[in-house]
N, C-alpha and C positions, 0 to 999 in steps of 0.2 A: 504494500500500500504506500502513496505515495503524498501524504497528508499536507507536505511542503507544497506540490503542486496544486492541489485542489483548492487550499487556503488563498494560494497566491490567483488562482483564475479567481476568486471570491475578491480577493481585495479590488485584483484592477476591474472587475463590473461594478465596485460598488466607489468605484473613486472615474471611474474613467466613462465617460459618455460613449466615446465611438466603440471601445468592448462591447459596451451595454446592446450597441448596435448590430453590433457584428453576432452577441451572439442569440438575440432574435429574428438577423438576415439569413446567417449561416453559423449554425452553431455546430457541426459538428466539424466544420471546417478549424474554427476559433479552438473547441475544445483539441483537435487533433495536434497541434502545436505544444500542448503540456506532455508531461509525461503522466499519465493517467492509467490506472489498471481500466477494463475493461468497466466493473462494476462501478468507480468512481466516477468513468465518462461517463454511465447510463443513469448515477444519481442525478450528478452535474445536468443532463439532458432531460431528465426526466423535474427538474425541480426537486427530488426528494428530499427535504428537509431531514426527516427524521433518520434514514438512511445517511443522510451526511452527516448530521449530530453525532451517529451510532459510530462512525469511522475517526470520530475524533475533533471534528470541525467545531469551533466555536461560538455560540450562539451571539457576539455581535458581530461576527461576518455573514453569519446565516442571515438573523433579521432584514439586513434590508432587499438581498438576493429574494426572501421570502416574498416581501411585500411587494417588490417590482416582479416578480411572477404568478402575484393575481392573491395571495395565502392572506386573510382577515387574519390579525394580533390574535384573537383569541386561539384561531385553528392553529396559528406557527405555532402556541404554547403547546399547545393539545398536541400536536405531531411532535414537539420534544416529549414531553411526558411520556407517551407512548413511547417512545423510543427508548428512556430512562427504565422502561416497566418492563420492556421486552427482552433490554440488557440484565435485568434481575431476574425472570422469570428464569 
């Protein structure tokens, strides 16, 4: 797993506009540029929040990635939680 990468696509969409752009236009283009396991691109692709949580990701790099991909405050919490409950289970 490659959590350096996936952090660092997290940071520059949430600092950089033309990212932002790129990976709405073409994202699996943008994503292919990181070093990514397969599952990390298909979170990253997928929006998976809690799936990204689970891999280590930080929840104020998640937040705004959430919210510029459509997720209501309360549902990003609900998809960490889940994800906290599924790691214990």
């Amino acid at each position: 797993m490659s959590l350096y990468s996936v952090q660092k696509v997290l940071f520059r969409m949430n600092k950089d506009p033309a990212t932002r752009a790129r990976y709405k236009s073409d994202r699996d283009a943008l994503l292919a540029e990181y070093a990514l396991t397969e599952e990390e691109r298909r979170a990253l692709a997928e929006a998976d929040v809690g799936r990204l949580h689970l891999m280590g990701v930080h929840p104020l790099l998640l937040a705004p990635f959430a919210g510029r991909s459509g997720l209501k405050w309360p549902d990003y919490l609900t998809a960490l939680q889940r994800a906290r409950d599924a790691r214990s289970a």
